[in-house]
DRENDO-1510 file (C-alpha; in Angstrom, 1 decimal, always signed):
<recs>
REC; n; res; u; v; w
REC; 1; UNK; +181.8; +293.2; +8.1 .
REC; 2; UNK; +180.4; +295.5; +4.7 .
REC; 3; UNK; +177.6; +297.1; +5.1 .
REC; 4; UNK; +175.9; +294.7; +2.5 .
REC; 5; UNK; +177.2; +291.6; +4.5 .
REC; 6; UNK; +175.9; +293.8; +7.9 .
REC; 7; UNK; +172.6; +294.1; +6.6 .
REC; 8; UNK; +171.8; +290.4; +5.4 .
REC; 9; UNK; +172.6; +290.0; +8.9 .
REC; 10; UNK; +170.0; +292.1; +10.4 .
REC; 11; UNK; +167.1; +290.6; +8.0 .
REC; 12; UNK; +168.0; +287.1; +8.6 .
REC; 13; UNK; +168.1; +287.6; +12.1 .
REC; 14; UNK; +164.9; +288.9; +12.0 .
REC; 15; UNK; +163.2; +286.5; +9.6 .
REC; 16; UNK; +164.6; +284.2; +12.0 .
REC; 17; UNK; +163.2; +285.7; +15.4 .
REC; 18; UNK; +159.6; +286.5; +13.6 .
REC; 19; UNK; +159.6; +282.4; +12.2 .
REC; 20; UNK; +160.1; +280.8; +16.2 .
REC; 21; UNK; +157.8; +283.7; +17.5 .
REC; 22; UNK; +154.9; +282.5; +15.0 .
REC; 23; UNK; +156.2; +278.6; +15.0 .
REC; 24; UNK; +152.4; +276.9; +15.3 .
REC; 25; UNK; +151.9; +275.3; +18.6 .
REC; 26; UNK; +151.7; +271.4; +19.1 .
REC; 27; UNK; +148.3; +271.7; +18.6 .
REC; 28; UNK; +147.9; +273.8; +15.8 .
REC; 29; UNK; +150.0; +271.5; +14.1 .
REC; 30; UNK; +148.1; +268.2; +15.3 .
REC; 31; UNK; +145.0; +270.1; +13.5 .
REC; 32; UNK; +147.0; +271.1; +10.4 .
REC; 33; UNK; +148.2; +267.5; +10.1 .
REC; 34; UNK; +144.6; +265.9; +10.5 .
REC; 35; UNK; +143.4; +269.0; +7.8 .
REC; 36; UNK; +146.0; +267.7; +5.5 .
REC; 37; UNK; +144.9; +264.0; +5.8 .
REC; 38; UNK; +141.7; +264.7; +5.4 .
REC; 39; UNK; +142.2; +266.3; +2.1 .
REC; 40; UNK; +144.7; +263.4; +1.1 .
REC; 41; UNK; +141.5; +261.2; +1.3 .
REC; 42; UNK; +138.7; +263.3; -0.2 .
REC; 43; UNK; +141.4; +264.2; -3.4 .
REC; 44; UNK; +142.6; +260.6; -3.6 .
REC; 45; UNK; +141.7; +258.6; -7.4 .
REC; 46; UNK; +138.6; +257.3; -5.8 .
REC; 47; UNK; +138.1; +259.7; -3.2 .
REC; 48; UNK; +134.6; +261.7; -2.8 .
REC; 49; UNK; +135.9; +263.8; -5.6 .
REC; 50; UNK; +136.1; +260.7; -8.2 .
REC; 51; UNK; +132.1; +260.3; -8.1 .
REC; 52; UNK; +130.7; +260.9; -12.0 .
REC; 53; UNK; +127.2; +259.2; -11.4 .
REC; 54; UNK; +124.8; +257.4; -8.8 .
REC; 55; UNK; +122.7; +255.8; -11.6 .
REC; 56; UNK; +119.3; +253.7; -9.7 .
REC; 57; UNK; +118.9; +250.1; -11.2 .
REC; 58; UNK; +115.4; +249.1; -12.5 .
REC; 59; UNK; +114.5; +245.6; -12.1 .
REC; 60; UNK; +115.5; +243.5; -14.1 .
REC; 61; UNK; +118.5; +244.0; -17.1 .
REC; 62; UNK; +119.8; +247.4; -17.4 .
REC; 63; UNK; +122.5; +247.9; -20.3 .
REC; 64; UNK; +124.9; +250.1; -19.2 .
REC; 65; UNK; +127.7; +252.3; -20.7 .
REC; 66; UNK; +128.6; +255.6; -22.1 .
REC; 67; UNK; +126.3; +255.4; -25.3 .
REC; 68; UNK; +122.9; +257.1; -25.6 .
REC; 69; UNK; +120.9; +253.8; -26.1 .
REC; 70; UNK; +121.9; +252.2; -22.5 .
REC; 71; UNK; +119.4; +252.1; -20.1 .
REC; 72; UNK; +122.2; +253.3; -17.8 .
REC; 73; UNK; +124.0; +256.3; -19.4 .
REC; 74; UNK; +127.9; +256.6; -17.8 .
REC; 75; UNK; +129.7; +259.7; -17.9 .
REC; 76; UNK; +132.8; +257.6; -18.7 .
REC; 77; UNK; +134.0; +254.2; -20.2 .
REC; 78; UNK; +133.1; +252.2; -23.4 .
REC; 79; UNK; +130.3; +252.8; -25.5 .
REC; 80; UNK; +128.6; +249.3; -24.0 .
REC; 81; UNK; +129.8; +248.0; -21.2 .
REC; 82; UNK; +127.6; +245.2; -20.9 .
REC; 83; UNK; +124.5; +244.6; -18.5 .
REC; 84; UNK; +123.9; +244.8; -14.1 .
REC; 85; UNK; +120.6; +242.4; -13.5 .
REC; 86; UNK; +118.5; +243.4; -10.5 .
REC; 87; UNK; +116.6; +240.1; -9.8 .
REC; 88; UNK; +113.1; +240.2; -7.4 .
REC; 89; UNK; +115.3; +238.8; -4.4 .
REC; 90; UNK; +117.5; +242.0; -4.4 .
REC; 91; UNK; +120.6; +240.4; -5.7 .
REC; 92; UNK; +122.8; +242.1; -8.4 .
REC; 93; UNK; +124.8; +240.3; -11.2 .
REC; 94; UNK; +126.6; +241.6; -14.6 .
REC; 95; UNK; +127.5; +240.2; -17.4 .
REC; 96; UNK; +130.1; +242.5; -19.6 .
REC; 97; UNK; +131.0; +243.1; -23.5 .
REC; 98; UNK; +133.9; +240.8; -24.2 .
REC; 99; UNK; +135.4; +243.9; -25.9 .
REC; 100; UNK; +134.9; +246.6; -22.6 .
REC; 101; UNK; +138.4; +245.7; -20.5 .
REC; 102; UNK; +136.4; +245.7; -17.9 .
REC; 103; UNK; +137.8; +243.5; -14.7 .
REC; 104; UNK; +135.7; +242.7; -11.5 .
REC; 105; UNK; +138.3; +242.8; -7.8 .
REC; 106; UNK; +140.8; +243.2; -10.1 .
REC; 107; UNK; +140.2; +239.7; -12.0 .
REC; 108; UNK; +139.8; +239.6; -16.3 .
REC; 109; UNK; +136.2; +237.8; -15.7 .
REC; 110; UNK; +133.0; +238.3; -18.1 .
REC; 111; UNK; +130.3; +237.6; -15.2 .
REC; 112; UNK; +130.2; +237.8; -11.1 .
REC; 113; UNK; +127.5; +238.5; -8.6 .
REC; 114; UNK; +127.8; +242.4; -7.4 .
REC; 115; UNK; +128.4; +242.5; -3.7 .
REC; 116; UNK; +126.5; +245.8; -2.4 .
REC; 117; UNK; +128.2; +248.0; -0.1 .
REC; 118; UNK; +125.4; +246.8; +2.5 .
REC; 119; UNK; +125.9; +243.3; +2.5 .
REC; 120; UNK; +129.8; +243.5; +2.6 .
REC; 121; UNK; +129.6; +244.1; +5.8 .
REC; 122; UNK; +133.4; +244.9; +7.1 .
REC; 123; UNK; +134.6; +243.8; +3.7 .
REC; 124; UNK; +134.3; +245.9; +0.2 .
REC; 125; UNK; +131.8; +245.6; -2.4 .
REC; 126; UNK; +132.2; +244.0; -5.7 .
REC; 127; UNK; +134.4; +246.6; -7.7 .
REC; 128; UNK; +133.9; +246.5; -11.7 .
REC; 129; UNK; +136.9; +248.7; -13.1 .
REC; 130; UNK; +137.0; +250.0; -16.7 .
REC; 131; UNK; +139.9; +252.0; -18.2 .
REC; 132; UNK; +139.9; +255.0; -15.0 .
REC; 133; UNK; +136.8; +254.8; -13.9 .
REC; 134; UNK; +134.8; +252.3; -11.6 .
REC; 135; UNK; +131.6; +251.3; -10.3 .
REC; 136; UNK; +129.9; +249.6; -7.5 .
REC; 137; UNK; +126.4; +248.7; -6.1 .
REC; 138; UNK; +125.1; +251.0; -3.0 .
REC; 139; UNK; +121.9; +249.3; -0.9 .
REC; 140; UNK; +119.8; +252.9; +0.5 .
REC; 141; UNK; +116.8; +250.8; +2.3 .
REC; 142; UNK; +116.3; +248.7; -0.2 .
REC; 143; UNK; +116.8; +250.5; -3.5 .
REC; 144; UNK; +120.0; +249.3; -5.9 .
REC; 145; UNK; +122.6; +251.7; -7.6 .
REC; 146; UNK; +126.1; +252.0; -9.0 .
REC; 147; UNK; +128.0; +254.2; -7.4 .
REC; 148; UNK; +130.6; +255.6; -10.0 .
REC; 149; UNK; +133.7; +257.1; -9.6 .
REC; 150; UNK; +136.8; +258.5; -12.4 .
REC; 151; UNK; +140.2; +259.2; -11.1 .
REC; 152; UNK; +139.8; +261.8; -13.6 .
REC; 153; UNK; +136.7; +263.3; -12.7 .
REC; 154; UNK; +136.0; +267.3; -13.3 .
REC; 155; UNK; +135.8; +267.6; -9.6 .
REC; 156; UNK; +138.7; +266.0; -8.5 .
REC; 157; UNK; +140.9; +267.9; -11.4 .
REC; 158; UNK; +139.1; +271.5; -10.3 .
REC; 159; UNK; +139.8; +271.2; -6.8 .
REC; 160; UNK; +140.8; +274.0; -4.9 .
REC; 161; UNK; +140.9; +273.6; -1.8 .
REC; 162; UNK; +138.7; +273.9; +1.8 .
REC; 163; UNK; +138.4; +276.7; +4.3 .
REC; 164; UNK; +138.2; +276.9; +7.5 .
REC; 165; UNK; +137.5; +278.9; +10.5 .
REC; 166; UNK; +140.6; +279.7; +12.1 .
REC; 167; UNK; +142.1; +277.3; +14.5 .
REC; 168; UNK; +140.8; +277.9; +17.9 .
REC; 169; UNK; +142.0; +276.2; +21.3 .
REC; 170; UNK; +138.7; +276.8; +22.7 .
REC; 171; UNK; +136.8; +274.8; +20.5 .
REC; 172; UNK; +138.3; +271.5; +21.8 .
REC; 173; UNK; +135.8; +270.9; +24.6 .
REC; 174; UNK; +135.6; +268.2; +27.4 .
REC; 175; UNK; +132.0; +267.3; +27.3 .
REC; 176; UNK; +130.1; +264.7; +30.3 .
REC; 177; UNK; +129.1; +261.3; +28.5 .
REC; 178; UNK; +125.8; +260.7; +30.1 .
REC; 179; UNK; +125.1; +256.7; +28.8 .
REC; 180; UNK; +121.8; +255.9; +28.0 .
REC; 181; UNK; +120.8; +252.4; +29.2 .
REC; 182; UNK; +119.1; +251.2; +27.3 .
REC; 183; UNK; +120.3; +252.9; +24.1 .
REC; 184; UNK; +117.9; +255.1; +22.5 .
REC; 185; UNK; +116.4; +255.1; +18.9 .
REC; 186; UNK; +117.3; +258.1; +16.6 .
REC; 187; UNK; +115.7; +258.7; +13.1 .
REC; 188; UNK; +118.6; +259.7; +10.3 .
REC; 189; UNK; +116.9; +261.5; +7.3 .
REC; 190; UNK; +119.2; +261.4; +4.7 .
REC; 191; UNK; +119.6; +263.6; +1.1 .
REC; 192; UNK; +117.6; +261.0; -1.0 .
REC; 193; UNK; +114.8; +260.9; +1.1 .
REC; 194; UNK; +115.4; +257.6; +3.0 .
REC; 195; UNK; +115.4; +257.1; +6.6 .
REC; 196; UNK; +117.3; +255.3; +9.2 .
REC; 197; UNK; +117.5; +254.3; +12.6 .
REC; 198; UNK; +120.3; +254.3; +14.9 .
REC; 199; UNK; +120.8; +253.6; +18.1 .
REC; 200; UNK; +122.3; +256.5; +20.5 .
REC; 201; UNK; +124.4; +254.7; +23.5 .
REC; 202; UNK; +124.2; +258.4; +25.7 .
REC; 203; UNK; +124.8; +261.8; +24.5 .
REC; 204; UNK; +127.6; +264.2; +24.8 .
REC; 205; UNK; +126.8; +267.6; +27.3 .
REC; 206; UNK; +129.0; +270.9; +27.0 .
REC; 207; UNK; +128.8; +274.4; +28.2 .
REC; 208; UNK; +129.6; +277.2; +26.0 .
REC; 209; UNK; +129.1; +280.8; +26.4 .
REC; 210; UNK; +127.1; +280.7; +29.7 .
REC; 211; UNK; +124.8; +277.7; +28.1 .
REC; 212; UNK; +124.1; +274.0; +28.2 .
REC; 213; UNK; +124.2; +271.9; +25.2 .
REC; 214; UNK; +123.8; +268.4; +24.5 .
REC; 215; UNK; +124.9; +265.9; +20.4 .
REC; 216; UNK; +123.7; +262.4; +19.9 .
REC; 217; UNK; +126.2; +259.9; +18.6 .
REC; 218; UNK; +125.9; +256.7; +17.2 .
REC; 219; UNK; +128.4; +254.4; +16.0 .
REC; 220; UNK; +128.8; +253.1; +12.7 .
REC; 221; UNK; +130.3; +249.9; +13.4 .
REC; 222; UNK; +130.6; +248.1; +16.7 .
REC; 223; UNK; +133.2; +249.0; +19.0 .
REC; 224; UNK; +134.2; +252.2; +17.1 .
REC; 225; UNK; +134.4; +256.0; +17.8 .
REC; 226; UNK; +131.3; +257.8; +18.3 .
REC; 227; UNK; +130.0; +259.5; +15.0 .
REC; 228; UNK; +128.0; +263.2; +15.7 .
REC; 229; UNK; +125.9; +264.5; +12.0 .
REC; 230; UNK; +125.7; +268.1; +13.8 .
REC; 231; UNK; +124.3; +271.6; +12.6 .
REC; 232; UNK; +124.3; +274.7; +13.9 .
REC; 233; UNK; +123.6; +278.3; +13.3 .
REC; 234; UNK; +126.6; +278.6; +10.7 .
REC; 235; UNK; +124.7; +275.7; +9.1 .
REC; 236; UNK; +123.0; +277.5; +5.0 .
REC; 237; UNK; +125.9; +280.3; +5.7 .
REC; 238; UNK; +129.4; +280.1; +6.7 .
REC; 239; UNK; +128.7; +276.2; +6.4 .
REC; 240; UNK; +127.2; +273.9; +4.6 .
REC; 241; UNK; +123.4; +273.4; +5.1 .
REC; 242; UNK; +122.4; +269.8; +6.0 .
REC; 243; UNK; +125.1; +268.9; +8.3 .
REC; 244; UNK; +129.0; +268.5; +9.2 .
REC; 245; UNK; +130.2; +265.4; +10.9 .
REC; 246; UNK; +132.5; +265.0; +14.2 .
REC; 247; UNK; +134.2; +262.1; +15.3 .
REC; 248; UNK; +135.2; +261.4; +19.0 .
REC; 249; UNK; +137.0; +258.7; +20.6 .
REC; 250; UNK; +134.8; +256.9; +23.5 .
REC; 251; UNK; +134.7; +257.8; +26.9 .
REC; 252; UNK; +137.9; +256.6; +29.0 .
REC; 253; UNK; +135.7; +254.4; +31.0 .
REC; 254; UNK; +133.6; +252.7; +28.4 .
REC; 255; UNK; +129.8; +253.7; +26.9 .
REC; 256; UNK; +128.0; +252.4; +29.9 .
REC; 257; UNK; +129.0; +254.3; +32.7 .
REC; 258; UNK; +129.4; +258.4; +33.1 .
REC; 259; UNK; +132.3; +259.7; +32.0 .
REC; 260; UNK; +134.1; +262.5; +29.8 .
REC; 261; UNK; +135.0; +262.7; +26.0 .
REC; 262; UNK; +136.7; +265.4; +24.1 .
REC; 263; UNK; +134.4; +267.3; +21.2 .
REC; 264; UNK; +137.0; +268.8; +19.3 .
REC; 265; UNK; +134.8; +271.2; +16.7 .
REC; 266; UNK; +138.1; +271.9; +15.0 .
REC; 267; UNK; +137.8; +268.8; +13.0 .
REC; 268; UNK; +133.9; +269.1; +12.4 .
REC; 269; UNK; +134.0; +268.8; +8.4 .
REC; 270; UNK; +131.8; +268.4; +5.5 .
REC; 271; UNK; +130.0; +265.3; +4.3 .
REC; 272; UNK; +130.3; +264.4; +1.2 .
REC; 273; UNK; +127.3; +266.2; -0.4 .
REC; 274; UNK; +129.2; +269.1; -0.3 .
REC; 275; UNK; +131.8; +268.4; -2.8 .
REC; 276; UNK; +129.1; +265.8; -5.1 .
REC; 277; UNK; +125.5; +265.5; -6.0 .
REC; 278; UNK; +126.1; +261.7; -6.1 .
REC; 279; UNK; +126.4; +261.2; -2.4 .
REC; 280; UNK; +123.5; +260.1; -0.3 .
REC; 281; UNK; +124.3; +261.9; +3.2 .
REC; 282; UNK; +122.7; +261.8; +6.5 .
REC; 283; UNK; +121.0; +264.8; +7.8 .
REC; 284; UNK; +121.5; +266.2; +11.2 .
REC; 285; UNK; +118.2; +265.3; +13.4 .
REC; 286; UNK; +116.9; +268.1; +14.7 .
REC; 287; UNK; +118.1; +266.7; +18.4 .
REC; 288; UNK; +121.7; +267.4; +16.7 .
REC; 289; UNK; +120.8; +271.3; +15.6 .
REC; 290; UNK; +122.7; +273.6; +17.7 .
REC; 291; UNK; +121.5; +276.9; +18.9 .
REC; 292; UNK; +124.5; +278.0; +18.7 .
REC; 293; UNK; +127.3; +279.7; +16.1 .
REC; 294; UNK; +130.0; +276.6; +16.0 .
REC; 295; UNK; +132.7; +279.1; +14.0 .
REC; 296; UNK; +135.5; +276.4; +14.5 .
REC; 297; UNK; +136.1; +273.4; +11.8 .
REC; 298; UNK; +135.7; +273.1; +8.1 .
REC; 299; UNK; +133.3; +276.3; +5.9 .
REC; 300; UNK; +131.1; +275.4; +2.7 .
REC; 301; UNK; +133.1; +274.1; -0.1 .
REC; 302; UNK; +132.8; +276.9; -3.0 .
REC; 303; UNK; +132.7; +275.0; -6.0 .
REC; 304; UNK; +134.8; +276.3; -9.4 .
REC; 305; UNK; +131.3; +276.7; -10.8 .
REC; 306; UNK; +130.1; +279.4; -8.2 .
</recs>
């Protein structure tokens, strides 16, 4: 063997012996994976990152498109659209220019009824498409808006990626489900000033670092996984201020009866709001504020403009 051929050897050997030694663990992996989905859905054409505008209706007929003499300016789209009625009953219509390509669930029609995101219940709301952008109507306690997205959208185009807090084992907890019967009433601020209330089937209780600690869930549709808006002490510095959300999967032995349920922090991530001003996000209750530094999941989103 040359000494060339001798040396290549050595280094691929070695490249080879450093690559198994740092080969992620099952469960590193499992997290990278779920990081890598998550970002497949936020950067998706009408992901988080596709909003342009959450434009309020007025009552009544508000013209709408990207000219300056709509009542609703868009960011994106034909210079008149055509026109979304709010009538006194809450229900939502439009009626578009025969010239805007616009289609409504994918169909060539002039005029439909909107379908809000409320009252679609499992389904989807009404979708009005034009060119690469698209609206809907979102119901926030009673007050009407299109939600509008643009698969090419500044923020989708710019982005540049999330960090994280490095992956730590330790952060996947086994907390006690202690059920509430019956469930209790929680009050869910949210970014635009409205207020919910949900109700909390039990809570979730951990120990870390010597102390006690208890997160409220709710769920947001009936029989599915318990949904935690959380802060903590990272919250306004490593993270991002108002909350981050964590999912869990329910207790083995149901909601009603004491059991255990795994917090995994490493998959605590940003709501919306962080990416978008056109989100309307829930705010962690001050039950769900954590004395304590959570340094595992998903860090404030720095934004190309910062």
């Amino acid at each position: 063997m040359s000494r060339i051929a001798a040396l290549l050897f050595v280094l691929i050997s070695g490249v080879a012996t450093v690559s198994a030694a740092e080969a992620p663990s099952p469960y590193v992996h499992q997290i990278e994976q779920w990081r890598a989905a998550r970002v497949a859905r936020l950067t998706a054409p009408d992901g988080w990152l596709s909003l342009i505008g959450l434009d309020w209706l007025h009552p009544g007929a508000n013209r709408v498109g990207s000219a300056d003499d709509n009542d609703i300016v868009l960011k994106a789209g034909p210079a008149h659209l055509g026109t979304v009625t709010l009538a006194a009953d809450g229900k939502v219509s439009a009626v578009f220019d025969r010239d805007s390509g616009a289609t409504i669930d994918g169909k060539a029609v002039r005029e439909a009824a909107l379908v809000d995101d409320v009252h679609a219940g499992t389904g989807n709301p009404t979708t009005v498409v034009f060119g690469h952008a698209s609206f809907y109507v979102i119901d926030r306690d009673g007050r009407m808006g299109l939600r509008v997205k643009d698969s090419d959208a500044r923020a989708r185009r710019d982005f540049h990626g999330i960090d994280y807090f490095p992956i730590d084992h330790s952060w996947r907890i086994e907390a006690d489900w202690v059920p509430f019967n019956p469930p209790h009433d929680l009050q869910m601020g949210s970014v635009i000033g409205t207020i919910d209330t949900v109700k909390v089937p039990g809570k979730a209780v951990f120990h870390r670092d010597g102390h006690t600690f208890a997160l409220l869930p709710f769920q947001e549709e009936p029989g599915g996984e318990l949904f935690f808006v959380m802060a903590d002490r990272t919250s306004g510095k490593e993270t991002y201020g108002a909350s981050r959300f964590l999912y869990a999967a329910l207790p083995a032995g149901g909601l009603d009866k004491p059991g255990k349920l795994v917090l995994d922090f490493n998959k605590a991530y940003n709501p919306p709001c962080a990416f978008t001003p056109f989100a309307t996000c829930p705010l962690a209750p001050p039950e769900n504020r954590l004395d304590l530094a959570v340094t595992a999941g998903e860090k404030v989103y720095r934004h190309t403009s910062e």
